[in-house]
TORMIPA-173092 format. One record per residue (C-alpha): residue number from 1; x, y, z. Coordinates in nm, 4 decimals, decimal comma. Layout:
N
[tiza NUM [X Y Z]]
...
END
This chain:
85
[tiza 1 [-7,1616 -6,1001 21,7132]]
[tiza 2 [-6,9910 -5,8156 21,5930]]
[tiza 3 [-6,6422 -6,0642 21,5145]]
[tiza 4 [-6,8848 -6,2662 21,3197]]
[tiza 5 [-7,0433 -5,9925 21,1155]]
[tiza 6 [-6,6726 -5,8561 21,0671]]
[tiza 7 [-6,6088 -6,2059 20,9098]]
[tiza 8 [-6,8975 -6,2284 20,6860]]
[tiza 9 [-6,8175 -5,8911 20,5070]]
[tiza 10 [-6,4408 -5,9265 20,5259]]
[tiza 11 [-6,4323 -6,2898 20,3895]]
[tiza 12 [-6,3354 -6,3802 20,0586]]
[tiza 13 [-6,4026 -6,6724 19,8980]]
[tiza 14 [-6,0974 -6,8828 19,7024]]
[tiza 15 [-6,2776 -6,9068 19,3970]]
[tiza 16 [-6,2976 -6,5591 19,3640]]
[tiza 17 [-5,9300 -6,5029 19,4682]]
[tiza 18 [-5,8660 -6,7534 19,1725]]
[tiza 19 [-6,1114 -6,5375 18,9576]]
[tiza 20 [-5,9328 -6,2506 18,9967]]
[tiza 21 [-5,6227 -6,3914 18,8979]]
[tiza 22 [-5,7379 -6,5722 18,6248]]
[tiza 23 [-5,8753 -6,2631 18,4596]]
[tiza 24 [-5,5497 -6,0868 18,4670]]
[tiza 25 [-5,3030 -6,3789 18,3768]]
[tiza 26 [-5,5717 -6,6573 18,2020]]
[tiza 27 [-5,2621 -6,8680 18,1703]]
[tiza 28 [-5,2072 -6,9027 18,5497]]
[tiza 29 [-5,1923 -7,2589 18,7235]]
[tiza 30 [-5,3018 -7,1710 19,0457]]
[tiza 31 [-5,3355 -7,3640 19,4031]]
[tiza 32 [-5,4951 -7,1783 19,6483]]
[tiza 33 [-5,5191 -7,3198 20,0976]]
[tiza 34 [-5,7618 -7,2053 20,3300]]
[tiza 35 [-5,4739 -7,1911 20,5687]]
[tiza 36 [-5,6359 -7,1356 20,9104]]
[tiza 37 [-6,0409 -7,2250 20,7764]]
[tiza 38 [-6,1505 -6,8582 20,8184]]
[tiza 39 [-6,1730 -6,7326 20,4460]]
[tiza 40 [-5,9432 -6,4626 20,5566]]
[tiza 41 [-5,6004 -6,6642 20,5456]]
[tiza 42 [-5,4836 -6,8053 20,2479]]
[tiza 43 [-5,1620 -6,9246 20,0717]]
[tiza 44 [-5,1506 -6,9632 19,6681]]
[tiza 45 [-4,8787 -7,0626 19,4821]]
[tiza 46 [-4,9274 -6,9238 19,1368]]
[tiza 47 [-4,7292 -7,0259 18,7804]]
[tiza 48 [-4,7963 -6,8342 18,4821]]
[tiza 49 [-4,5731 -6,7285 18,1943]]
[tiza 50 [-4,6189 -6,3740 18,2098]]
[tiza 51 [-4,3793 -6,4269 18,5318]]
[tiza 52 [-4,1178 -6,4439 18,2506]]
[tiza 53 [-3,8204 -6,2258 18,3186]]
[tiza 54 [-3,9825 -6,0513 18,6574]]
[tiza 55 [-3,8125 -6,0192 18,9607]]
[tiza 56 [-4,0018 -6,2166 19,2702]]
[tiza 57 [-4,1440 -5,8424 19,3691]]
[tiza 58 [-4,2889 -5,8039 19,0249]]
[tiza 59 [-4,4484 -6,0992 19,0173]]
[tiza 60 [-4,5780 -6,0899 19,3571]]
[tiza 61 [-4,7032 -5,7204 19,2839]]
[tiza 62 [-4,8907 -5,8225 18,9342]]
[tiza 63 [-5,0616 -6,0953 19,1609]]
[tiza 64 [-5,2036 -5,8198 19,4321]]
[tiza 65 [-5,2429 -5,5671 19,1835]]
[tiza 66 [-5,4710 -5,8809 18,9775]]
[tiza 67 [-5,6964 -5,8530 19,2701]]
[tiza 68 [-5,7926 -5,5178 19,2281]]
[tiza 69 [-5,8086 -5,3317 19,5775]]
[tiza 70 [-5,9723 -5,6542 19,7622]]
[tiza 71 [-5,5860 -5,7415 19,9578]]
[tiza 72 [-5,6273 -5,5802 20,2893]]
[tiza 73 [-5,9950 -5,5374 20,2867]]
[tiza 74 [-6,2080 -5,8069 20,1264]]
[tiza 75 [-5,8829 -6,0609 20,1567]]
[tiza 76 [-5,7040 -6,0616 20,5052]]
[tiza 77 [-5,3845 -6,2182 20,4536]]
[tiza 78 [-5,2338 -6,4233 20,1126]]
[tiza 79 [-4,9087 -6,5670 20,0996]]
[tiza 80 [-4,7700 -6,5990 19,8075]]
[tiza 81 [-4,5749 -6,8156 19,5938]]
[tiza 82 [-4,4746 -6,7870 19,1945]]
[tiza 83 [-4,3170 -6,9357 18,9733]]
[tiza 84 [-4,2879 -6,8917 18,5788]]
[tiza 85 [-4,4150 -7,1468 18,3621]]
END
């Protein structure tokens, strides 16, 4: 019961991980997996332009920094992927 609740207010939903993103890079391709069917583990690989010149670290930190506190609470686990378009 309590695992269950946990779940429920933990989860995030991939729409609204894409959201997020979205609102901070609008030019972003972005493929998002339910990797184990939990809404806690996903994997994205996301291509946007403003990747442009950024080092893998600061693209990977303008992706968890586009999700605005949620990494770690709301969202579980994301791996990560970019690439510039």
């Amino acid at each position: 019961m309590v695992n269950q609740l946990y779940e429920l207010i933990m989860a995030m939903d991939l729409k609204e991980i894409e959201k997020y993103i979205k609102e901070a890079m609008p030019d972003a391709l972005i493929e998002i997996q339910d990797l184990a069917g939990d809404g806690n583990h996903y994997s994205a690989i996301i291509t946007s332009s403003q990747f442009s010149g950024k080092s893998k670290i600061e693209q990977h930190k303008m992706v968890y920094n586009s999700l605005q506190g949620k990494m770690g609470n709301e969202l579980h686990a994301l791996a990560i992927k970019t690439k510039e378009k």
